[in-house]
C-alpha positions, 0 to 999 in steps of 0.5 A: 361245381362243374363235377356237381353240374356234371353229375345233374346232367348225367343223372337226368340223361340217365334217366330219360335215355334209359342206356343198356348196361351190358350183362356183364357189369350189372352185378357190379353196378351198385357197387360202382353207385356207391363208391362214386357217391362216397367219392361225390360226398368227399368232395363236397366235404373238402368244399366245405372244408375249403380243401376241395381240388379237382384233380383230387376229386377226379382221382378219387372218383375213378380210383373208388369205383375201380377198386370197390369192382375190383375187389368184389369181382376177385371175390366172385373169383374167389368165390366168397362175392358176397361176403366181400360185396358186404365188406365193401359196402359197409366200408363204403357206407361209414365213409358216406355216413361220417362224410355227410355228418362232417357236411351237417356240421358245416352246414348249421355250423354256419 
């Protein structure tokens, strides 16, 4: 619950304070967006499923958000960043999708 108060807190900071990303990260901040709510939605799943730890969930989170950058700057590396920004995405995208199914499911399952 706290990582959920957390998050509330940061989102509305983030929005009234405005920070300055630096020029360096903007190409992969959506990445870093969407692999911290896949790992925000799996931890929500493992509440539901009454499974839920915070070590495993703060793990999770950074371990997402540094693999998911990593992998698309060694694609721009590479060369082949877009192709690879779309892989991570789609990846990314069906682990949120079947995350927030399983949530459905818990939710009207009752």
């Amino acid at each position: 619950m706290a990582a959920v108060l957390g998050l509330i807190i940061g989102v509305v900071l983030g929005v009234f304070v405005k920070p300055d990303i630096p020029i360096i990260l903007q190409p992969y901040l959506p990445i870093m967006v969407v692999a911290a709510l896949d790992a925000l939605l799996g931890a929500a799943r493992a509440y539901f499923e009454r499974s839920f730890s915070d070590k495993v969930f703060v793990i999770s989170f950074i371990s997402n958000v540094v693999t998911a950058t990593l992998l698309v700057f060694l694609g721009n590396q590479l060369g082949v960043g877009s192709q690879l920004q779309t892989a991570v995405i789609v990846v990314l995208g069906i682990r949120i999708f079947s995350n927030v199914s399983a949530i459905r499911r818990f939710i009207f399952r009752g």
